[in-house]
C-alpha positions as CSV (number, residue, x, y, z in Angstrom):
1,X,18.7,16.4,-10.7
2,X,21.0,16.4,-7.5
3,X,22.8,14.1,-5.4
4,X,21.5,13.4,-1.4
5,X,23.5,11.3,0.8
6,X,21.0,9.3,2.8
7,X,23.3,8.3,5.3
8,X,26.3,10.8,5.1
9,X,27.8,9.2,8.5
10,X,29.0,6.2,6.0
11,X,31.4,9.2,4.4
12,X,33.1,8.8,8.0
13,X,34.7,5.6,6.4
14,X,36.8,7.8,3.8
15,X,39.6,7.4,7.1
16,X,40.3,4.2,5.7
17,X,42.3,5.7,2.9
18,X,45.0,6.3,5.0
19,X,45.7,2.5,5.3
20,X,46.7,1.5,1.3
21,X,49.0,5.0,2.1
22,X,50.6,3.2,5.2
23,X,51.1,0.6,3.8
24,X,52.7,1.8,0.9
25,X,55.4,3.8,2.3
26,X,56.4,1.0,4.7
27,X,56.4,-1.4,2.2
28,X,58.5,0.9,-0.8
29,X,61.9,-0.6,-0.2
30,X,62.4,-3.5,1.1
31,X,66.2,-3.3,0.5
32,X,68.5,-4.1,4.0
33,X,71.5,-2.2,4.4
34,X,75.1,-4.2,4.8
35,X,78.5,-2.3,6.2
36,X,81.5,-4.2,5.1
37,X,84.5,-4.5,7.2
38,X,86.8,-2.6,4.5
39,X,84.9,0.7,4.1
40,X,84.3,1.4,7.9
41,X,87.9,3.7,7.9
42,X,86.3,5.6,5.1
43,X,85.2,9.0,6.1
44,X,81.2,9.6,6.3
45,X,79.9,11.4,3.9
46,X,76.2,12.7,4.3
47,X,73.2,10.8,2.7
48,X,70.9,12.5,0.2
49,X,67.5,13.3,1.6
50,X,65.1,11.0,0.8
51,X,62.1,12.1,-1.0
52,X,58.7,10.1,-0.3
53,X,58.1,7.9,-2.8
54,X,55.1,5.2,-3.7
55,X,56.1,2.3,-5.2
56,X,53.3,0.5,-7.7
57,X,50.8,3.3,-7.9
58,X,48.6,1.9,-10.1
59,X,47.8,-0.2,-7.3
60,X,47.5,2.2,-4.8
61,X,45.3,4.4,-6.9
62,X,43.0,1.3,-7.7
63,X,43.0,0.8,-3.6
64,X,42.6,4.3,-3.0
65,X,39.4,4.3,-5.3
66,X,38.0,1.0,-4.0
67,X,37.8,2.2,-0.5
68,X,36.2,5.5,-1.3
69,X,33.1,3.3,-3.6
70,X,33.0,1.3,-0.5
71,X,33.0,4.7,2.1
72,X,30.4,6.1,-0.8
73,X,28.4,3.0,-0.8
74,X,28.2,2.8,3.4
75,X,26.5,6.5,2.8
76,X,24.0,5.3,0.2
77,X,24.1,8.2,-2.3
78,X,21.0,8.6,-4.4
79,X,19.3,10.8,-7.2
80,X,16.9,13.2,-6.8
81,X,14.6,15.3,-9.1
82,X,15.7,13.1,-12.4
83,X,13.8,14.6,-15.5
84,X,11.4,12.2,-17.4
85,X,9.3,13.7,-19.6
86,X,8.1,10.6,-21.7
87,X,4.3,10.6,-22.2
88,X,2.5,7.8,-20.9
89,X,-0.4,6.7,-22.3
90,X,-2.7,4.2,-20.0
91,X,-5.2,2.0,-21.2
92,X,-7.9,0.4,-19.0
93,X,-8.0,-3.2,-19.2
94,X,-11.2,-4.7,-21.0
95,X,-10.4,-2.6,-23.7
96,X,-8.4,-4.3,-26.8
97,X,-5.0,-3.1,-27.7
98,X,-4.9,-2.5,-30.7
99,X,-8.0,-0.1,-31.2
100,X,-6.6,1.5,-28.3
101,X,-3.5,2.4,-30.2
102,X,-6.2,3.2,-33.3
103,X,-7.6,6.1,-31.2
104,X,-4.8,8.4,-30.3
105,X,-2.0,9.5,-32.4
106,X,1.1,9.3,-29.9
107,X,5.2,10.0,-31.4
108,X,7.3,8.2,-28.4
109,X,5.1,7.4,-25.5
110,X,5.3,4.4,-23.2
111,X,1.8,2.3,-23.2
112,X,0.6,0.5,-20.5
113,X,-2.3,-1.4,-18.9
114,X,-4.3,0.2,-16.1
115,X,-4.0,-2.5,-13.8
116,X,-1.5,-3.3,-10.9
117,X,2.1,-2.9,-11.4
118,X,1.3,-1.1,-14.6
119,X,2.7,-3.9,-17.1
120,X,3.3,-3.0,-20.6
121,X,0.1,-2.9,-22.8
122,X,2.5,-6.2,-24.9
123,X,2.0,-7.9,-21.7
124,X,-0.8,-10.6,-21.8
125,X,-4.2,-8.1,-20.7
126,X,-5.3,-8.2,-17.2
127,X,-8.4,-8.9,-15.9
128,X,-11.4,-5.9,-16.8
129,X,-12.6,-5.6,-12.8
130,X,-9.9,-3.4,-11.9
131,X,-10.4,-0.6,-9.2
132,X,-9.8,2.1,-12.0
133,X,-10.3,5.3,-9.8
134,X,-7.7,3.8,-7.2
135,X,-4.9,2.7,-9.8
136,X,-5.5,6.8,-11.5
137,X,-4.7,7.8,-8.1
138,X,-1.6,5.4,-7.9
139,X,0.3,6.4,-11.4
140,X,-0.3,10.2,-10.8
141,X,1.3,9.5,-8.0
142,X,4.3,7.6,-9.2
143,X,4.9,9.3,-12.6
144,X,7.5,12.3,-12.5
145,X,4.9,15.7,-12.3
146,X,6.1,16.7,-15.8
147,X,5.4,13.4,-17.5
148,X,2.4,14.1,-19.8
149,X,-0.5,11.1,-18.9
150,X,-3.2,10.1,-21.9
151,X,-6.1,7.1,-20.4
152,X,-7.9,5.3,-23.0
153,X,-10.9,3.9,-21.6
154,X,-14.6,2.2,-22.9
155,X,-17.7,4.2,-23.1
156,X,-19.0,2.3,-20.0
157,X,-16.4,2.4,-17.1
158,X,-15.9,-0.2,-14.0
159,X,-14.4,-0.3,-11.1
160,X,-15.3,3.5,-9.6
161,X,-15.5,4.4,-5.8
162,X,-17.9,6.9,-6.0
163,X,-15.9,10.1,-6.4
164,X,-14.6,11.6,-9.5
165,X,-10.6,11.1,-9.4
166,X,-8.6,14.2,-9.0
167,X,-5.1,14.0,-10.0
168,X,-2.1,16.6,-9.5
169,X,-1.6,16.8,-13.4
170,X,-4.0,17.1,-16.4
171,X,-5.2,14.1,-17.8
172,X,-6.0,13.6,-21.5
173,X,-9.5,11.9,-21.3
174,X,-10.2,9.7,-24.3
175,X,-13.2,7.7,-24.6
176,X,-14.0,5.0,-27.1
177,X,-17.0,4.0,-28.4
178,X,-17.4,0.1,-27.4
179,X,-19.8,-2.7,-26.3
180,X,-20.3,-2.7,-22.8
181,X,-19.3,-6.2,-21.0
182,X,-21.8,-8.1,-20.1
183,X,-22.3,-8.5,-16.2
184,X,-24.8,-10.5,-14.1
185,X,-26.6,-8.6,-11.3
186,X,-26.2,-11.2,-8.2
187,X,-28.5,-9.8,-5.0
188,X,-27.0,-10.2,-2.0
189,X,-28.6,-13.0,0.3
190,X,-30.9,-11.4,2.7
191,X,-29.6,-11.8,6.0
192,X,-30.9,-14.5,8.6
193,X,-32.1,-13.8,12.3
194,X,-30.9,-15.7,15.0
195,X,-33.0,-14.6,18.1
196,X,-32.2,-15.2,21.9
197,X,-34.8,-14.0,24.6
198,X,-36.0,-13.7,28.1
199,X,-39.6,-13.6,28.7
200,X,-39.7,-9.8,28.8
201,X,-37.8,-9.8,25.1
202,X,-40.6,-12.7,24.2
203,X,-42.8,-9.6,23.8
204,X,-41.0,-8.6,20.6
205,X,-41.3,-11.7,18.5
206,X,-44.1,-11.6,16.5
207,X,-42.5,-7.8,15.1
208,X,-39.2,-9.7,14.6
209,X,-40.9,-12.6,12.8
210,X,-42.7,-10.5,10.6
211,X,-39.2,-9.3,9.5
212,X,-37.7,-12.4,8.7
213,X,-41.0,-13.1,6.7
214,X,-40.5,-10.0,4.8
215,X,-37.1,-10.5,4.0
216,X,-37.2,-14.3,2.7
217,X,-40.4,-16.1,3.2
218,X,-38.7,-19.1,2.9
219,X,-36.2,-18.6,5.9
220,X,-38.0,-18.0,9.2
221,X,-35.9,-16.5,12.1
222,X,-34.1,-19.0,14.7
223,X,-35.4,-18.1,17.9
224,X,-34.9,-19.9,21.3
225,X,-34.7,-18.7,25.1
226,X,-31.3,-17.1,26.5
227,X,-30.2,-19.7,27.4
228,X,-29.1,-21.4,24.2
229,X,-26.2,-20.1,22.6
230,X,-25.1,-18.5,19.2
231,X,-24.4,-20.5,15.9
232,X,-20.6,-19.3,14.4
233,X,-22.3,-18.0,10.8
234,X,-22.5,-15.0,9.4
235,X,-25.9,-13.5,10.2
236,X,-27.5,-11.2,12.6
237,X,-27.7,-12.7,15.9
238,X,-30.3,-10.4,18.0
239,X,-30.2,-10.7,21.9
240,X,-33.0,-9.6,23.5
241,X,-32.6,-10.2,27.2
242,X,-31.8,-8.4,30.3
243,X,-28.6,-10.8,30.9
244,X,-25.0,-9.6,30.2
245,X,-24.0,-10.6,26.5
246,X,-22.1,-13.8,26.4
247,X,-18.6,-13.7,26.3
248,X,-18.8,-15.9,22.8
249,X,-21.5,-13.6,21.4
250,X,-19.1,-10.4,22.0
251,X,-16.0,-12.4,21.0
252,X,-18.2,-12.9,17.7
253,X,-19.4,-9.9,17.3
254,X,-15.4,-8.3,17.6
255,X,-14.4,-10.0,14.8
256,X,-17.0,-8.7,12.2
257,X,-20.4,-10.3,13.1
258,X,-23.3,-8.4,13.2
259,X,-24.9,-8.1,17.0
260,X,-27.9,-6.6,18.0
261,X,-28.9,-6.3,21.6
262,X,-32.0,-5.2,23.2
263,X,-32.5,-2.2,25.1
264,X,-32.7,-3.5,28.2
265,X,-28.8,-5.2,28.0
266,X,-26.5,-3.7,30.3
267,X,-23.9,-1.9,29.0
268,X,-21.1,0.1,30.7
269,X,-21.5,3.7,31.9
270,X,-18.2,4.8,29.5
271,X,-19.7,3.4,26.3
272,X,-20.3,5.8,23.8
273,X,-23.4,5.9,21.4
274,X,-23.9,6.8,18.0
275,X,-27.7,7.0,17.0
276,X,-27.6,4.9,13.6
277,X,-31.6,5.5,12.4
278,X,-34.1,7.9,13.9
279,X,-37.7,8.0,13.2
280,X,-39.3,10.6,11.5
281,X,-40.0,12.5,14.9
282,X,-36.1,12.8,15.4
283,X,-36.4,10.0,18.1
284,X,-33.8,7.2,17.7
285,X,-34.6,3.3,16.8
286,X,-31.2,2.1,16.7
287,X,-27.9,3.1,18.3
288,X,-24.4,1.6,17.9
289,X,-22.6,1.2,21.3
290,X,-18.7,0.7,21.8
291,X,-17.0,-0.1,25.1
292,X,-14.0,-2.0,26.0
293,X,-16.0,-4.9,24.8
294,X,-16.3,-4.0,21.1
295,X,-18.9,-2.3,19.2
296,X,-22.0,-3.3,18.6
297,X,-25.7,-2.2,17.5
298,X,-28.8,-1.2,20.1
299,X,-32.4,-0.8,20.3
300,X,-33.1,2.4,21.3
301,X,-36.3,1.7,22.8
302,X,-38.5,-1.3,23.4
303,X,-39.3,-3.2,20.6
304,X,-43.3,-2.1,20.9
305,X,-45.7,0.9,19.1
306,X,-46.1,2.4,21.7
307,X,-42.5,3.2,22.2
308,X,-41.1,2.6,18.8
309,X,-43.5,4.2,16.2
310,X,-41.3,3.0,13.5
311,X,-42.7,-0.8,13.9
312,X,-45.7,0.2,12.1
313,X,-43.6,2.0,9.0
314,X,-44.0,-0.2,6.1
315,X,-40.7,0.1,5.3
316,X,-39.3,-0.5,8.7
317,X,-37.9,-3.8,7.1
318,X,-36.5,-2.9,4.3
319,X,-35.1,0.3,6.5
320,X,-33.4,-2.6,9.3
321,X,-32.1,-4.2,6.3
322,X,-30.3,-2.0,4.6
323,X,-28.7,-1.3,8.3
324,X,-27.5,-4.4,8.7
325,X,-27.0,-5.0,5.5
326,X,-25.7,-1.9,3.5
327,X,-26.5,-2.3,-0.4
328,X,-22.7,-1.8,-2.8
329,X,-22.0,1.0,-4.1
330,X,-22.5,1.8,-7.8
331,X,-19.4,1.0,-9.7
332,X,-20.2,1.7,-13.1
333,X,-20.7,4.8,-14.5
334,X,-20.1,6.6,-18.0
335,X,-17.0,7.8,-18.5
336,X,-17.4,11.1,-20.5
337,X,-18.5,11.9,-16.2
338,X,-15.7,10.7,-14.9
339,X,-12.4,12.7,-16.4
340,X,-10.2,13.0,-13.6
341,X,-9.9,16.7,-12.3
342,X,-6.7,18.6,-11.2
343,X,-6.2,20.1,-8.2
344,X,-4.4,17.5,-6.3
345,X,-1.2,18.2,-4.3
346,X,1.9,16.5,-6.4
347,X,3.6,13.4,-4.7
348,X,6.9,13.4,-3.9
349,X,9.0,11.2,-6.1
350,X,11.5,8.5,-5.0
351,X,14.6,8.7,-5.2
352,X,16.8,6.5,-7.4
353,X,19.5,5.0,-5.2
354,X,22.8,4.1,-7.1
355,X,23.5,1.1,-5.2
356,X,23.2,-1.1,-7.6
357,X,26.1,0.7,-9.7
358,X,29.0,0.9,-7.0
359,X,28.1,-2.7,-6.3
360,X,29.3,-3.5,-9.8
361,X,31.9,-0.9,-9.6
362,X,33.2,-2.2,-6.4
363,X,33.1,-6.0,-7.7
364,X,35.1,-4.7,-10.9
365,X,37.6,-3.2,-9.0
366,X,38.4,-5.9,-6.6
367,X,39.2,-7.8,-9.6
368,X,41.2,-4.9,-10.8
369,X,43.2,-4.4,-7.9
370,X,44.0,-8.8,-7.5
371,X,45.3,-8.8,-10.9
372,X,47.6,-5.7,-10.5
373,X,48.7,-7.4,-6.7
374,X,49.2,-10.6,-8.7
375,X,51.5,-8.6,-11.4
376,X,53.4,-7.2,-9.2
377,X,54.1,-10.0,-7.1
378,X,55.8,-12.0,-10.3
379,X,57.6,-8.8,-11.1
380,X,59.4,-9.1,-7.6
381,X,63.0,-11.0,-7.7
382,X,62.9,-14.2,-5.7
């Protein structure tokens, strides 16, 4: 453990000590000197050096002090490297508390929940979605490296990303046996077309139809000519057209909705493309384009056999689908796979500013240093 100084200009203000000083020694006697008439015959005799002297140096000493807490707080001194090896033992919320005490014998440990801001485990339990893999990731990185870190959680674990945590320290692993929570699968919506064309782009409507049949029978695609514009909802809005894309369409589309233009739609020259889905030949169906307009996605080709093979895959809708409309990632997984690994670089900790101390320091001896003023004040003759 050390002291840092995170603004060691504020040390400048130990100068200021030199005022109680001053003021001191010009205040010390306050005595005036009177000659009478009588003794001026009398022959001088030489005065006794003076020595300096500070009068009430209780109170300078509690001025002295307050100034330097005030020059020490102006420099912000703080701890760094404190030693904290309590274990902590985590539980992951969904789990009850007291068979996850029941499962590990632990002497002086700190419990808490794995959930955000890491409350006690005798605060009320959090709710059981919980991004468990991020919040691993988030106490690693605010415990101190040598505090030890046990993580009690159900057979059946939630809230995963898809990649087995690694952690800067080992991590005792315990999994309990328990009832997984009941969840209800809910499908995502398939999404809805919304189709503007030109007469050339009319050519690529019964394909597109077929689509919309495929994905909900019971919601055809909105088409109309180029003319008409865009609804504001959240489906796919397809332009097929030779025209420019409306300025509302590409306001839309910057702010999160799903575009898809033909191949005949100008775009600029600088725009860079991405090839999102090729074929099985290797040749490209759909691109995503970005330019100073936004991004957006891109036929390829025409929307015809003969120069997009794909249309006659029977999985060409599912395959646009899961484009447009990219299926969740698995969250759940068991969690005898999913002990955290080592490996990871160790965070550094925060220091502990001490702040909060010289305020109540300073605030103690400002009332210190009235009362002695005060004292001496009534100890003065009139």
């Amino acid at each position: 453990m050390s002291l840092v100084w995170l603004f060691p200009a504020g040390l400048a203000a130990l100068a200021a000590l030199l005022l109680p000083l001053l003021l001191h020694l010009a205040r010390r006697d306050e005595q005036q000197r009177i000659d009478f008439a009588a003794l001026r015959w009398l022959s001088a005799k030489p005065r006794p050096r003076r020595r300096i002297r500070f009068d009430e140096w209780p109170l300078l000493l509690v001025r002295l002090l307050l100034l330097a807490l005030l020059a020490a707080l102006l420099a912000r001194p703080a701890l760094h490297g404190i030693e904290d090896n309590t274990p902590r033992v985590a539980v992951a919320p969904g789990m009850d508390a007291a068979t996850a005490r029941g499962a590990i014998t632990s002497g002086e440990a700190q419990w808490l929940w794995l959930a955000p801001g890491f409350p006690a485990l005798d605060a009320p339990p959090p709710s059981p979605s919980q991004p468990i893999a991020s919040l691993l990731r988030e106490l690693d990185a605010t415990l101190p490296p040598q505090a030890p870190l046990t993580v009690v959680v159900p057979s059946l674990l939630d809230g995963l990303d898809a990649q087995r945590p690694q952690l800067s320290r080992a991590v005792r692993w315990q999994v309990v046996e328990t009832k997984p929570l009941a969840t209800t699968a809910t499908a995502a919506a398939p999404p809805h077309l919304h189709i503007r064309h030109d007469d050339a782009g009319s050519a690529a409507l019964p394909w597109l139809r077929a689509v919309a049949l495929a994905w909900n029978p019971a919601a055809p695609a909105d088409i109309a000519d180029d003319g008409q514009p865009f609804g504001n909802d959240g489906d796919v809005h397809l332009w097929l057209s030779a025209k420019p894309v409306p300025q509302a369409a590409q306001a839309w589309a910057r702010n999160g909705g799903q575009l898809l233009v033909d191949a005949r739609t100008p775009a600029s020259e600088s725009a860079q493309r991405l090839p999102l889905w090729r074929d099985d030949a290797g040749n490209a169906v759909i691109e995503q384009v970005g330019d100073d307009n936004g991004q957006w996605l891109r036929w390829a080709a025409p929307l015809q056999p003969a120069t997009m093979p794909a249309l006659l895959d029977a999985g060409f809708p599912q395959r646009l689908r899961d484009l447009l409309q990219p299926p969740p990632a698995p969250v759940r997984a068991a969690a005898t796979a999913m002990q955290p690994t080592t490996g990871a670089a160790a965070w550094p900790q925060p220091l502990r500013e001490l702040a909060p101390w010289l305020v109540v320091a300073i605030a103690l001896l400002f009332l210190l240093e009235r009362w002695l003023a005060s004292a001496c004040r009534r100890r003065r003759p009139a």
